[in-house]
N, C-alpha and C positions, 0 to 999 in steps of 0.2 A: 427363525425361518431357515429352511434346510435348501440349496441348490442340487443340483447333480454338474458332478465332477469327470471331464475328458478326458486321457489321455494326449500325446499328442499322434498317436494314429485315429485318434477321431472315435475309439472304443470305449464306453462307460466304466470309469474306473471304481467310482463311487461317491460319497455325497460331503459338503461341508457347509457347515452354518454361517449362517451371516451376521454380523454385529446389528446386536439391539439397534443402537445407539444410531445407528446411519440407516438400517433400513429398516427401522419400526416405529418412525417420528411421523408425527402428526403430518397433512398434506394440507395444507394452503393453498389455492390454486390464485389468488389475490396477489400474493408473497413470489411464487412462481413469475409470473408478468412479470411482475414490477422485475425480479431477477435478470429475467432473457433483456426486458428492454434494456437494462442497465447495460447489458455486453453488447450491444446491438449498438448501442448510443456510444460505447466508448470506443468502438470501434472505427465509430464511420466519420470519414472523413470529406469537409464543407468541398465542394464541388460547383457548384451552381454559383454564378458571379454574373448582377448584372449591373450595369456601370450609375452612377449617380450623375443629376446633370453637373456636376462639374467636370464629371468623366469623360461625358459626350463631345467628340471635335462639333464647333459650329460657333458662330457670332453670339455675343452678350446682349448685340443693340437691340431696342425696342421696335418691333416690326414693325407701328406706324404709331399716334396720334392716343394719347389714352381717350380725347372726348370728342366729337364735331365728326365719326366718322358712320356712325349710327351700327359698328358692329359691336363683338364683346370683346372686351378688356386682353391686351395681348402683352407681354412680357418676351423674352429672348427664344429663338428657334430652338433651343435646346427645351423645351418645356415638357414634361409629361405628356403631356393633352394634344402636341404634336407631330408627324409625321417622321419619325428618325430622333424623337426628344428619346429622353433616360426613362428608364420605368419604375415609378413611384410602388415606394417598399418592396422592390425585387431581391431577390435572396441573395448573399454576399457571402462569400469565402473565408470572411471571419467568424462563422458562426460556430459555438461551440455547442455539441451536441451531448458532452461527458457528462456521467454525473455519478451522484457518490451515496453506500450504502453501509451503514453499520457491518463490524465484521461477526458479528452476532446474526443477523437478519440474511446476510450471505451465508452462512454455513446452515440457519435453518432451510433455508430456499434447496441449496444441495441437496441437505438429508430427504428433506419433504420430495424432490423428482428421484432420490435413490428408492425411497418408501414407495412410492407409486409404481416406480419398472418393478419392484420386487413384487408387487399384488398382483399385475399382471403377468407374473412370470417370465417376465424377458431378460433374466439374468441368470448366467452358464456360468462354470468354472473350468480353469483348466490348467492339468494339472504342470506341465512343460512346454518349452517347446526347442526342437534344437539347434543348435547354433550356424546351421547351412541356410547360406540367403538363398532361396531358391522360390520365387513368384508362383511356379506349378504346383511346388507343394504343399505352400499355405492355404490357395486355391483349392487343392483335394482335402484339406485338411475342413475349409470350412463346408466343402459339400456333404461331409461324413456329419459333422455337427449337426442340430437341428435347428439352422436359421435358414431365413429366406434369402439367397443369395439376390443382389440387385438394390435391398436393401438397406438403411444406413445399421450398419455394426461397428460398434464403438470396444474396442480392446484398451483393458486397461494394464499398465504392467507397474512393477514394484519398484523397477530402478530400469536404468537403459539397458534396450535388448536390440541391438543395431539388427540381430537375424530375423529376428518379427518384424521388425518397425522398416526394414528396406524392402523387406519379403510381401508385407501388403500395402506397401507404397503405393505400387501400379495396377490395385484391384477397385474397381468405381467404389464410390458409398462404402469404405472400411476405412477407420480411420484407428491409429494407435497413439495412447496418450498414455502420461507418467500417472500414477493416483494421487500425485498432488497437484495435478495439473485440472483433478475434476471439474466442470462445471456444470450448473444448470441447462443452460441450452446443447452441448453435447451430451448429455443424457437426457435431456428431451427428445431429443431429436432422431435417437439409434431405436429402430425397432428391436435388437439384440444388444445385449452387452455383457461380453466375453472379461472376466477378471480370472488373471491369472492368482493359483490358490495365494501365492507370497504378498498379492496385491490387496488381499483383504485387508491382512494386518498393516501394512504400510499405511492403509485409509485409515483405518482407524487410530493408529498410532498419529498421523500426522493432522487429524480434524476433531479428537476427541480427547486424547493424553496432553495435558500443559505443561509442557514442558517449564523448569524454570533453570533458568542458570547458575550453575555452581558454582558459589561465593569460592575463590581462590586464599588458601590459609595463611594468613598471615606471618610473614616471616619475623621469627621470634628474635631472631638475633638486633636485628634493625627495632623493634620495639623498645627492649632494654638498650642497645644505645641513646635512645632518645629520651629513655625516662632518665638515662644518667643524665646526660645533659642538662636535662632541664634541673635536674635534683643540684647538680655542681654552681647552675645560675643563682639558684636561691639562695643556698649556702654562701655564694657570693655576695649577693646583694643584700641577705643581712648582717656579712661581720661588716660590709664597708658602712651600713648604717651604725651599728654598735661604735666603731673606730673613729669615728667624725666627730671632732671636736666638738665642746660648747660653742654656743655663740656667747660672744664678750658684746656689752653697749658702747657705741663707738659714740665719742663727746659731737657733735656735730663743729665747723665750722664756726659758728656763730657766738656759742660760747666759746671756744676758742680763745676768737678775736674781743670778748668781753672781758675774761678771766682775766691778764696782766694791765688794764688799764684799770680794773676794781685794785690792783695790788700795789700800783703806782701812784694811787687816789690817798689808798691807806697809807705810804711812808710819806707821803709830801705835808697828810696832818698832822704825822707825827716828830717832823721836824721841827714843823712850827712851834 
């Protein structure tokens, strides 16, 4: 899929392709929801707090008599059912509204609203822009373009550009974002969306290439010391086997104490 390509005086420079990969994936619109809710939900923060009756100030005592009064059954002024009681399953402050989505199912959600803006053609490119912050002239800049000014335009850049990104700070409905800052509901959301050319590959490079980490090479010297060592231990450990004596039988105790009283047995018959 081919865009057309700005300037930054707002002049048709010429045209550049889009990656397969991010804008020619299938569309989900199922996959989509469930995406925006996900941002939506991680977003929002519990607000609404209503107190439980043990929260509520007022008396525990039992307002009158459980039988013999011929009305219904009454328990403590703090009760639901009562005038100033607590209100039964009212929303609470702890409630958590996050939730969590494979990072497989998040990146097709992406490509699936980038595929979609690309069919309807709400995606520009462009080609600079320069380094003067100046609010007027990003303003002239997007009037030359072919967007609807008022609104939402979503500019995407490659890396930070503090002269765009201050420069339509103070313009309604334009918002400026990194390309790995993409999301679903910000490209849902922008009837335009302006990619700077360097921001193409940055996406692609940063939702499509896996990177893997370079195994650090192993220091050779630190290897062979260790293999000597260990080679110097064995070497060790079998001359001290080699060198170690037999074991001799050792007479116990017990003969011992036998043997001279057998030898004292035999001269005393044979004195006799």
């Amino acid at each position: 899929m081919i865009i057309d390509v700005y300037s930054a005086t707002g002049t048709k420079k010429g045209t550049a392709e889009l990656p397969a990969k991010l804008f020619e994936a299938p569309v989900n619109t199922g996959l989509l929801h469930q995406a925006v809710m996900l941002q939506q939900g991680n977003r929002r923060a519990a607000i609404a707090h209503a107190k439980t009756r043990s929260e509520v100030v007022g008396s525990t005592r039992k307002l009158y008599a459980q039988k013999g009064t011929g009305r219904a059954r009454r328990g403590s002024i703090r009760s639901p059912l009562m005038r100033g009681g607590n209100k039964a399953f009212g929303p609470r402050n702890v409630a958590n509204f996050s939730k969590e989505m494979p990072k497989s199912m998040r990146h097709a959600a992406l490509f699936g609203s980038l595929s979609l803006q690309a069919k309807r053609g709400a995606i520009l490119g462009l080609e600079n822009y320069p380094s003067t912050i100046k609010t007027k002239e990003a303003f002239a800049l997007l009037t030359k373009l072919p967007v609807e000014i008022g609104r939402h335009i979503l500019i995407v850049l490659p890396g930070k550009h503090p002269a765009l990104t201050l420069s339509t700070r103070n313009i309604p409905n334009v918002k400026a974002i990194l390309a790995q800052y993409l999301n679903p509901e910000d490209v849902l959301r922008a009837r335009t969306i302006i990619f700077l050319v360097d921001a193409l590959k940055k996406a692609e490079d940063v939702f499509t290439v896996k990177h893997k980490k370079e195994k650090q090479p192993a220091v050779e010297d630190a290897t062979e010391e260790k293999k000597k060592k260990q080679r110097k231990q064995k070497e060790q450990k079998s001359a001290d086997a080699t060198a170690k004596p037999k074991k001799t039988t050792r007479v116990s105790k017990a003969k011992k104490a036998s043997s001279p009283s057998v030898s004292s047995d035999s001269s005393a018959s044979s004195s006799k």
